[in-house]
C-alpha positions in Angstrom: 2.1 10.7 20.2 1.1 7.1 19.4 3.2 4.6 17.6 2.7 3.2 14.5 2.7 -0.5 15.9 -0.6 0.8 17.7 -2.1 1.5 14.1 -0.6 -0.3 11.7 -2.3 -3.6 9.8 0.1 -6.3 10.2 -1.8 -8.2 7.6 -0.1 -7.3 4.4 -1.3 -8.7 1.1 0.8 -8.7 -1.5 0.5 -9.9 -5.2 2.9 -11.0 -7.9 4.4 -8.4 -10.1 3.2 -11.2 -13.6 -0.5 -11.4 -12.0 -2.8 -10.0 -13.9 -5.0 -6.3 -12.9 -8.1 -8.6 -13.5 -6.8 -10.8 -10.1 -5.6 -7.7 -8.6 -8.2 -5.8 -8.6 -10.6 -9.2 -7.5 -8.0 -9.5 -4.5 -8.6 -5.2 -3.8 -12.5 -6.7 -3.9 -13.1 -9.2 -1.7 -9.9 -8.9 0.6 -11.4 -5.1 0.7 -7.9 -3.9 0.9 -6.9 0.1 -1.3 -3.0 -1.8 -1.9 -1.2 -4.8 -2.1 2.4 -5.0 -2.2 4.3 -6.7 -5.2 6.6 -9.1 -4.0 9.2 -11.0 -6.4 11.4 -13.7 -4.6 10.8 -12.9 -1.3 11.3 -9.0 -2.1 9.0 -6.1 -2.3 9.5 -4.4 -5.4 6.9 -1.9 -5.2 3.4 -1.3 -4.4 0.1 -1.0 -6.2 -3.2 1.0 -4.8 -6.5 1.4 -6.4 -5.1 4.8 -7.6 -2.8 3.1 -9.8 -5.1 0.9 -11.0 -7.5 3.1 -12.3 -5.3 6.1 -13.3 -2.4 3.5 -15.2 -5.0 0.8 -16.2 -8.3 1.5 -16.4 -8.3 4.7 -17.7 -5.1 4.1 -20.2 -7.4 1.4 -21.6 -5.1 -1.9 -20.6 -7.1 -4.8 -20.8 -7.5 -6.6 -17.3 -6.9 -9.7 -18.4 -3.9 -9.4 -20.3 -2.0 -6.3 -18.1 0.0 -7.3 -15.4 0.5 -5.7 -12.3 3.9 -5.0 -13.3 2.5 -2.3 -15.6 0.4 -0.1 -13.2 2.4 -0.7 -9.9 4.7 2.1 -8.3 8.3 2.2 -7.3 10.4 2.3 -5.1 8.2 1.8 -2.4 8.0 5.1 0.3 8.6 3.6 3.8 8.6 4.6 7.5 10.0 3.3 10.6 8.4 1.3 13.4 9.5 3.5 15.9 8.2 6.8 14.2 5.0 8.3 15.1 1.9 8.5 13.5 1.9 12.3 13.0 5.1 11.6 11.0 3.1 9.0 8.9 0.6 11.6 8.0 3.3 14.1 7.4 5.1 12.4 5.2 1.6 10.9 3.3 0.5 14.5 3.0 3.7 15.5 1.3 4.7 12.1 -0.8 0.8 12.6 -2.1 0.1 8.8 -1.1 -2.6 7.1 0.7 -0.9 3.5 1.8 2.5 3.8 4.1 4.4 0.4 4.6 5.6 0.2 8.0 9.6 -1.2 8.4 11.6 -2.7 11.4 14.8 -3.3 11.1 14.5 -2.6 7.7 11.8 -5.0 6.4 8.6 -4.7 6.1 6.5 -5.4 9.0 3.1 -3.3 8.7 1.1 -0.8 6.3 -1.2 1.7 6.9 -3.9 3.6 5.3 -5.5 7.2 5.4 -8.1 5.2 6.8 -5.9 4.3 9.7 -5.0 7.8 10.6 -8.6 9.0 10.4 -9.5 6.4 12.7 -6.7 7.0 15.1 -7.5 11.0 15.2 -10.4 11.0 15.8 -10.4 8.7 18.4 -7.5 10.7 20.1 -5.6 7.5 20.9 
């Protein structure tokens, strides 16, 4: 089965927890990225998708320019390890409900991938 490195976006964005949705959703835009990772003093402390955006700002009427990301992200943030495989990414996507999975080593986080990703991957057959 093929590893996660193989898939994985090493590329993570990430946004302040204090930023506003306005610049989060602008980041989502033009980085075309579906999550960012919060980060707070060289910590991730959770994760924010489009989901969350629209479903805890948008449609709860926050204004985008006053809500922070704070307010919409979620946490704690599901992981999975390097060395697992990419049927156990799906797996556990399928049953946490969730469509971004940060990739660890050694504990931190080194990766993420997306239901994208895996699409990609099975059909290609890697």
């Amino acid at each position: 089965m093929v590893p996660l490195a193989v898939i994985m976006n090493r590329d993570v964005k990430k946004i302040s927890p204090d930023a506003k949705i306005r610049e989060l959703a602008q980041l989502m835009r033009d980085k075309k990225i579906g999550s960012a990772l919060v980060e707070q003093v060289d910590d991730y402390i959770g994760i924010v998708s489009e989901t969350d955006l629209v479903r805890k700002g948008l449609a709860e009427g926050l204004n985008p320019d006053e809500a922070t990301v704070r307010q919409v992200m979620s946490s704690p943030i599901i992981t999975i390890d390097i060395n697992r495989t990419v049927a156990d990414a799906n797996d556990l996507m399928a049953k946490r409900a969730i469509r971004h999975l940060p990739v660890t080593e050694l504990g931190k986080i080194v990766g993420i991938i997306s239901v994208r990703d895996l699409v990609i991957c099975f059909k290609n057959k890697f």
